[in-house]
N, C-alpha and C positions, 0 to 999 in steps of 0.2 A: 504494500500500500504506500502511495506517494503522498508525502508530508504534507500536499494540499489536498489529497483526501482527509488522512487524519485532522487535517485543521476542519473540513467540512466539518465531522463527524462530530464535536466538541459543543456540546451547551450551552446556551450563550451564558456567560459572565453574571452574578449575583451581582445589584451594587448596596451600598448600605445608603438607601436614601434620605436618612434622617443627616446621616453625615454627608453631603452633597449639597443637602438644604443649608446645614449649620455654617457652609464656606463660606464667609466673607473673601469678594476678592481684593486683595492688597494691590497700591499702587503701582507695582512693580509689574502683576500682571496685566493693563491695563494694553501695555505693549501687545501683548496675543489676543486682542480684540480686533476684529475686522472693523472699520470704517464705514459707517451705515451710509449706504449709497440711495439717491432717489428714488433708486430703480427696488432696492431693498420695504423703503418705505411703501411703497406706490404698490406693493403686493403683501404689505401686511394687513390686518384685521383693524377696522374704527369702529370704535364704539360710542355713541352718544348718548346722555345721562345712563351709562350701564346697558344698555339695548344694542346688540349687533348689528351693525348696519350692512346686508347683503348687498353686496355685486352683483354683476354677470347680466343675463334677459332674465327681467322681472317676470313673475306670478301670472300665468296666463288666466284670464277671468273663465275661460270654459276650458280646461285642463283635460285632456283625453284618459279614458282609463283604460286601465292593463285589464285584456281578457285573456281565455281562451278558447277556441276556435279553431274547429278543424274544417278543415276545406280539399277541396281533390287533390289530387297531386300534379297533375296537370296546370291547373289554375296556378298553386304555388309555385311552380318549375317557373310559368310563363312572366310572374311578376317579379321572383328574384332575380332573373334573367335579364331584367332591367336594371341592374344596378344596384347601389345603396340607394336605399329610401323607398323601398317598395312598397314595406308595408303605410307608409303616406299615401302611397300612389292606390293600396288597395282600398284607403279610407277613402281617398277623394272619389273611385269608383262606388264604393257606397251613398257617397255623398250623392253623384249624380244619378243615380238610381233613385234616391229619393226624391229628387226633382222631377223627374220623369214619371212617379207614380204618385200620384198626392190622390 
């Protein structure tokens, strides 16, 4: 067995977290601090009066739900075969299905 198996093979490390909490860091290490960049900022977490304030695309007002649904295998061969995004492309055919039948 090669020494980076044996290292796979190895548990990860206990630490003693009470003592990790208890470190105060000394001026001396202040040196082995990175330099907080914009770009460091600009991807961390705000919080305003205590409430997290989420990123990204907001909260759709009609949010689609996760079903399941079996369907031919044919039909599914035809719509993955399109691509990523199929199953949008199945909903939008549902969609106009219901347009067509009112």
């Amino acid at each position: 067995m090669s020494e980076k198996e044996k290292s796979l093979d190895r548990k990860p490390a206990q630490m003693d977290l009470a003592k990790f909490d208890a470190h105060v860091i000394a001026p001396e290490e202040y040196e082995d601090l990175p330099e907080w960049t914009d770009e460091m900022f600009a991807e961390g977490s705000e919080y305003i009066g205590g409430k997290l304030i989420r990123r990204g695309r907001p909260r759709s007002l009609s949010p689609k739900e996760a079903i399941n649904i079996r369907l031919s295998a044919d039909v599914l061969e035809r719509f993955r075969a399109t691509g990523q995004g199929w199953q949008t492309r199945i909903d939008a055919a549902l969609k106009q299905w219901l347009v067509e039948h009112r």
